[in-house]
C-alpha positions in Angstrom: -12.8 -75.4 101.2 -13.6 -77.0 97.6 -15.2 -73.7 96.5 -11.8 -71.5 97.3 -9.6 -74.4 96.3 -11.8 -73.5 92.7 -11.3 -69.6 92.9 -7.6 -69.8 93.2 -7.4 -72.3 90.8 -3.9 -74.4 89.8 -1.1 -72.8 91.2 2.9 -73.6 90.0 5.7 -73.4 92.4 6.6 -70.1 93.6 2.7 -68.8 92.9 1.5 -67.9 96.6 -2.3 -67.4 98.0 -3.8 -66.4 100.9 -7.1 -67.6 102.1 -9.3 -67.0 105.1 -8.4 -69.1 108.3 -11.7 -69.8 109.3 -12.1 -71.5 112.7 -7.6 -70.9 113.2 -6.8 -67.8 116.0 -5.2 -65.8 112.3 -7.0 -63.6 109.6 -5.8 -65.3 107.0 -3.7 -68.8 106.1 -1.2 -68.1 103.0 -0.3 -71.0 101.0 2.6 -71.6 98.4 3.5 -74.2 96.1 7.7 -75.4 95.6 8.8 -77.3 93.7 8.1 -81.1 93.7 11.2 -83.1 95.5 11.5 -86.9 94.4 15.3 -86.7 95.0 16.0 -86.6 98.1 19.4 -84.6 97.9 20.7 -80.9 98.0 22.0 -81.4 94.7 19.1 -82.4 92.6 17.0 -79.6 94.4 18.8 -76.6 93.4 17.7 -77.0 89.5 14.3 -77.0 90.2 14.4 -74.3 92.8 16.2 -72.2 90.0 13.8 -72.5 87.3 11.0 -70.9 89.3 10.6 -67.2 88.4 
């Protein structure tokens, strides 16, 4: 898992990747970054959601 976690490299939120699922019953596990959530309300959450592109 180290050597994928090194071919996709650092992802920012909203960047999506897919990787194989190895021993899971799917092709393929995609996996995507949001934004990071130390408040713990609705309100301080929508900033950050909007400045993803």
């Amino acid at each position: 898992m180290d050597l994928i976690g090194k071919k996709i490299g650092i992802m920012m939120p909203g960047q999506v990747a897919h990787t194989p699922a190895f021993n899971l019953s799917a092709k393929y596990i995609i996996h995507t970054i949001g934004p990071a959530w130390k408040e713990r309300t609705y309100a301080n959450l929508v900033p950050q959601i909007e400045k993803i592109p």
